[in-house]
C-alpha positions as CSV (number, residue, x, y, z in Angstrom):
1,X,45.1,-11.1,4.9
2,X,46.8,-13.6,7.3
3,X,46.1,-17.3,6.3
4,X,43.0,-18.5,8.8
5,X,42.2,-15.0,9.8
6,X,39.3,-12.8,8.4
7,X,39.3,-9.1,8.4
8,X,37.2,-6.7,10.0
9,X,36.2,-5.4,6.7
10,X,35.0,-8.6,5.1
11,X,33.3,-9.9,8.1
12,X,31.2,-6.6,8.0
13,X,30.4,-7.4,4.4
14,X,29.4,-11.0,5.1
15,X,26.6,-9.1,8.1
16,X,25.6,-7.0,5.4
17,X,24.9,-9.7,3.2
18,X,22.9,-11.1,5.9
19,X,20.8,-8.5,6.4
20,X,20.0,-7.7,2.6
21,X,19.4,-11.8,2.7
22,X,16.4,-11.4,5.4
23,X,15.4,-8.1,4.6
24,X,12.5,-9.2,3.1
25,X,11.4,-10.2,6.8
26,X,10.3,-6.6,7.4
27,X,7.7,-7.0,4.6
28,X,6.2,-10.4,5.8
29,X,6.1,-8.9,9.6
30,X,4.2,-5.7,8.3
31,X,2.4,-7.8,6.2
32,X,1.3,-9.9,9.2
33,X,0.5,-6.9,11.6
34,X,-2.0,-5.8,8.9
35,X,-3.7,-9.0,8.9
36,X,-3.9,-9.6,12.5
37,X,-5.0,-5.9,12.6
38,X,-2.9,-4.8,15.9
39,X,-2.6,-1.6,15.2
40,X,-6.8,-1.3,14.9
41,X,-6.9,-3.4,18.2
42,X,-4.8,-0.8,20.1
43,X,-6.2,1.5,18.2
44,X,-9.7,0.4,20.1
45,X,-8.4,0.4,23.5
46,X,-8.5,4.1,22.9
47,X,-4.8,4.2,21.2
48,X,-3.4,3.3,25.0
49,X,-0.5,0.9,25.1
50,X,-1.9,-2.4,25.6
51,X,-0.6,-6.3,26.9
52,X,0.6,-9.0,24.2
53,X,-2.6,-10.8,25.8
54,X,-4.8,-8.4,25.1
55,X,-3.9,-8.1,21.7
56,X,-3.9,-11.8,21.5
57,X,-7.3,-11.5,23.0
58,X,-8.8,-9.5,20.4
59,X,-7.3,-11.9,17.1
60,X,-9.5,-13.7,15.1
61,X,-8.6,-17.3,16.3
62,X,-9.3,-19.6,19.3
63,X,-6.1,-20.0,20.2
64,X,-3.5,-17.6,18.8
65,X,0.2,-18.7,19.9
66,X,1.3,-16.1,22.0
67,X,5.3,-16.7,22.0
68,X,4.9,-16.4,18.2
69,X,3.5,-13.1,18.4
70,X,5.8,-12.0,21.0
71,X,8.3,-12.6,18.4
72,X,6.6,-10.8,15.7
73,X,6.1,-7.3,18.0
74,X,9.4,-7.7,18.7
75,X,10.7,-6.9,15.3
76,X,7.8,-4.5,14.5
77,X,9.0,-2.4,17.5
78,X,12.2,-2.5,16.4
79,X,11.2,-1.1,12.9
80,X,9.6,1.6,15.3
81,X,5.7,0.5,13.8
82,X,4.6,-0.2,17.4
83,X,6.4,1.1,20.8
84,X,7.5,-0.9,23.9
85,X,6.9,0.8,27.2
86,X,9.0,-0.5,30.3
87,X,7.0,-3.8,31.5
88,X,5.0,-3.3,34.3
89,X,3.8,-5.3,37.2
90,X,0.2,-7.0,36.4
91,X,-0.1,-8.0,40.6
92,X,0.9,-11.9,39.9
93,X,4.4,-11.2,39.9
94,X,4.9,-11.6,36.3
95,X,5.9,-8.5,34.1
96,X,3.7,-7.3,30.9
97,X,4.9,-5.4,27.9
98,X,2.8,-2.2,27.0
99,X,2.5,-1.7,23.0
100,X,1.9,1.2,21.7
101,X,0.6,2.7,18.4
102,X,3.3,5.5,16.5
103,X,3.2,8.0,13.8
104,X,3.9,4.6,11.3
105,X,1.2,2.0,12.5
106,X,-1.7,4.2,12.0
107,X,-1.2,3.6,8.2
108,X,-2.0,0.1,9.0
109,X,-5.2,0.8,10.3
110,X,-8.5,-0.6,7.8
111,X,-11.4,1.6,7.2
112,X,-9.6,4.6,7.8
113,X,-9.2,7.2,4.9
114,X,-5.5,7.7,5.2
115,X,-4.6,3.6,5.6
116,X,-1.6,2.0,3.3
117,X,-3.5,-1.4,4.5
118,X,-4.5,-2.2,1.2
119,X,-1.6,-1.0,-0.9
120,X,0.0,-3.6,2.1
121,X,-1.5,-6.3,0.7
122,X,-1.5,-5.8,-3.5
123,X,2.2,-5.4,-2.9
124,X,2.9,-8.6,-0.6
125,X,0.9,-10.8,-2.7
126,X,2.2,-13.9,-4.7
127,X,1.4,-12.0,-7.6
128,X,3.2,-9.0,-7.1
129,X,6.3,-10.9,-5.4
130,X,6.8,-13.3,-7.9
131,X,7.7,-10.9,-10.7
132,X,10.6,-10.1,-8.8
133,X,12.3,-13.3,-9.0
134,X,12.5,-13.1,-13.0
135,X,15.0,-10.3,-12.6
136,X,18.0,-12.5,-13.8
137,X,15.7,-14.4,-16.7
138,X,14.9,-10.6,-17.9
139,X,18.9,-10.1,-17.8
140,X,19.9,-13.3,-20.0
141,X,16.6,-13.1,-22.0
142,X,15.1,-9.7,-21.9
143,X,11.3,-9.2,-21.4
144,X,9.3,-8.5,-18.9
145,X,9.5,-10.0,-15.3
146,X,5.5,-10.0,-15.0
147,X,5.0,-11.1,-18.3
148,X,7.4,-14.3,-17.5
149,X,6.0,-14.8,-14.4
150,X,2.4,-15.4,-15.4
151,X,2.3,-15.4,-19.0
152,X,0.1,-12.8,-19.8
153,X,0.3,-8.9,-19.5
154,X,-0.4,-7.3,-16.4
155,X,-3.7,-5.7,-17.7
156,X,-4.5,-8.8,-19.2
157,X,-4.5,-10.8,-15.9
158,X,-6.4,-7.5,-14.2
159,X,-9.1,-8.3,-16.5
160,X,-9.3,-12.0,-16.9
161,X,-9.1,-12.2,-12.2
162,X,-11.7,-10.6,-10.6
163,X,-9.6,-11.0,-7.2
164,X,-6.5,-9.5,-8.9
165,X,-8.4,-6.6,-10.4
166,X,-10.1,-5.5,-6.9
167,X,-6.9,-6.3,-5.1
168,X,-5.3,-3.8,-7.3
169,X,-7.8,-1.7,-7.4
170,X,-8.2,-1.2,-3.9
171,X,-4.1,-0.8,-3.6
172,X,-4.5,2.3,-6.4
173,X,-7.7,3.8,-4.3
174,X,-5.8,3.8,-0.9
175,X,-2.7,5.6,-2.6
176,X,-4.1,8.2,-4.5
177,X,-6.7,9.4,-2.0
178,X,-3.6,10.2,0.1
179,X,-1.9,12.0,-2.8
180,X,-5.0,13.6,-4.2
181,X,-5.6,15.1,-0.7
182,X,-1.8,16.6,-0.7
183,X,-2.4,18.1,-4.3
184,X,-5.6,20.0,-3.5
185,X,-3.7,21.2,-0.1
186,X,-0.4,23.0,-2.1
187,X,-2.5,23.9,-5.7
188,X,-4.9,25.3,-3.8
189,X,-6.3,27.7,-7.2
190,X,-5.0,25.9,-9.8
191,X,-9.1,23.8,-10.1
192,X,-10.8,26.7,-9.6
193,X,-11.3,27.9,-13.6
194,X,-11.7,24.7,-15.0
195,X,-15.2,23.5,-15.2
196,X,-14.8,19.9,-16.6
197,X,-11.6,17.1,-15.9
198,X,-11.0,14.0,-17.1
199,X,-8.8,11.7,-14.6
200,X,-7.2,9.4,-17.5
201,X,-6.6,5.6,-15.6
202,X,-8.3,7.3,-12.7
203,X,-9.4,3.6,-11.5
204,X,-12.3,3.5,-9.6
205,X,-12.4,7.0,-9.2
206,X,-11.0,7.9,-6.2
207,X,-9.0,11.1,-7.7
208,X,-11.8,12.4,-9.3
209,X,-14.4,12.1,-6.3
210,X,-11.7,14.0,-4.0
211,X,-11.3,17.0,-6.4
212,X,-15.4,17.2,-6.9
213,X,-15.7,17.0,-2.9
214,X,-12.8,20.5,-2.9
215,X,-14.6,21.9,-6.2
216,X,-18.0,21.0,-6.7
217,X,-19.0,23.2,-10.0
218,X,-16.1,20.6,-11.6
219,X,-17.9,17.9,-14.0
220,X,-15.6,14.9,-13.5
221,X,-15.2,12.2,-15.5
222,X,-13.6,9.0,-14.7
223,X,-11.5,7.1,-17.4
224,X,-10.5,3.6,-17.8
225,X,-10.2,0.3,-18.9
226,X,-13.7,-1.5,-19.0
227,X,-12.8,-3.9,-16.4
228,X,-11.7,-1.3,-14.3
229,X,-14.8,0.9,-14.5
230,X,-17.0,-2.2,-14.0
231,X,-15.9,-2.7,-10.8
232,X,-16.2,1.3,-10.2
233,X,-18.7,2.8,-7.3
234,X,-21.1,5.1,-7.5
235,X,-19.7,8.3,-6.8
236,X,-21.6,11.9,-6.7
237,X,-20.0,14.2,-9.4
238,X,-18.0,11.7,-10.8
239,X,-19.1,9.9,-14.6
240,X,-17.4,6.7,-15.1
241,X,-16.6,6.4,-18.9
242,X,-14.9,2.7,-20.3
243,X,-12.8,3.1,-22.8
244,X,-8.6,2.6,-24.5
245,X,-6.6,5.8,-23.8
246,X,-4.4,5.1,-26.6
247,X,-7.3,5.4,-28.9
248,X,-9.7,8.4,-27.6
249,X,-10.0,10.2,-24.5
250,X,-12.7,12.1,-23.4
251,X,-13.3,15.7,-23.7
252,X,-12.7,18.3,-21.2
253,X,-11.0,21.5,-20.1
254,X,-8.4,19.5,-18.1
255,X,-6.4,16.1,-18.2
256,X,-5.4,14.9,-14.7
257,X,-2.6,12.0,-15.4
258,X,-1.0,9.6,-12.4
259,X,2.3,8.3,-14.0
260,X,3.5,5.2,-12.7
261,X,6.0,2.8,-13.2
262,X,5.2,-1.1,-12.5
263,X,5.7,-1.1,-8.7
264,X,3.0,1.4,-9.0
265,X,4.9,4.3,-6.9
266,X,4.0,7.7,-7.9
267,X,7.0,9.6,-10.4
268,X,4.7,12.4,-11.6
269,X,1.5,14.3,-11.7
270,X,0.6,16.2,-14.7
271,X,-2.8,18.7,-15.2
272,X,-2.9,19.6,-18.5
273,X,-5.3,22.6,-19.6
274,X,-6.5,21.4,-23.3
């Protein structure tokens, strides 16, 4: 390399550095189009593209700063979570932008049964985030990043923060609604013989009340930590049982098991006939 000169191929790494740098951006914008809810306020103009104003219209402040959000749908449309239609005349001269919802943004929509929204939020909290920046103390030390992030094992914090433990619970429900749906879609007979099932760490239930809803003559039961199942609905076919799975589970014909690791993304599902 000639002295004062920079090659192509290192100034590519530096822009690649930069963008691994901000990356994180695309988290804290999705984040934020969750909480402002955009993609339920287009969703309630009928799912029709829609102004920056009228979005801005519909947020839950008195005076919501419109240049900032510009900014903010900006990058969301680039991530394709919203669409951009060509601006259009409004009849005062000035041009509008048209948003538009895609295939992406209706996960972000609340109250809907098929909604990453709260999974959106357990995973962009403080508490989830700061975990990460232990990785190098794990490397010199070893341990765990949670544990050296707030002193205490994960479960233990889920059961000593009532905010934590619904925040996480709610993440879990969201997630395996979805998955649970896509299991009884493709294994289609595989609940028909068994006539009882025990979810194991089935949370607040959600896994168990989706198979009962497909399979009715099922008796489900619903196991987990006592914290957990405190904070458990009422759900028709579904018996919520406290309890340590590394001491005794409860019986039935079938074990349903979620393996996760700690960012809580699916690896595996495993039904075991006992």
């Amino acid at each position: 390399m000639e002295t004062g000169k920079i090659s192509e191929d290192v100034l590519r790494g530096q822009a690649e550095i930069w963008q691994l740098m901000f990356s994180f951006a695309d988290s804290m914008a999705l984040k934020c189009a969750m909480e402002l809810r955009i993609a339920d306020i287009i969703h309630s103009h009928g799912g029709f593209p829609v102004t920056l104003s009228q979005i801005a219209s519909c947020i839950d402040s008195p005076s919501p700063d419109i240049p900032y959000l510009a900014r903010i749908m900006r990058l969301l449309v680039r991530k394709n979570i919203f669409t951009a239609h060509h601006p259009l005349s409004d009849g005062s001269g000035s041009e509008s932008t048209l948003y538009g919802r895609t295939h992406v943004s209706r996960w972000l929509l609340h109250g809907s049964d098929l909604s990453l929204a709260p999974m959106i939020v357990m995973e962009n909290h403080p508490w989830t985030q700061g975990p990460w920046h232990c990785f190098s103390t794990c490397v010199k030390e070893g341990g765990i990043a949670f544990e050296k992030t707030h002193g205490r094992q994960f479960w233990d914090l889920a059961s000593q923060n009532p905010e934590f433990n619904n925040m996480f619970n709610n993440g879990m429900a969201c997630t395996a609604r979805i998955i649970t749906r896509a299991i009884l879609t493709g294994y289609k007979d595989g609940f028909g013989c068994i006539g009882s099932l025990v979810d194991v760490g089935g949370g607040t239930g959600t896994v168990a009340a989706e198979i009962v809803k497909s399979y009715p003559h099922i008796k489900a039961t619903n196991f987990d930590l006592p914290h957990v199942i405190a904070t458990a609905p009422l759900l028709d076919g579904v018996c919520h049982v406290g309890g340590d799975m590394f001491k005794e589970i409860p019986s039935a014909d079938a074990v349903f098991m979620k393996v996760t690791s700690y960012a809580h993304l699916l690896i595996v599902i495993l039904i075991i006939d006992l």
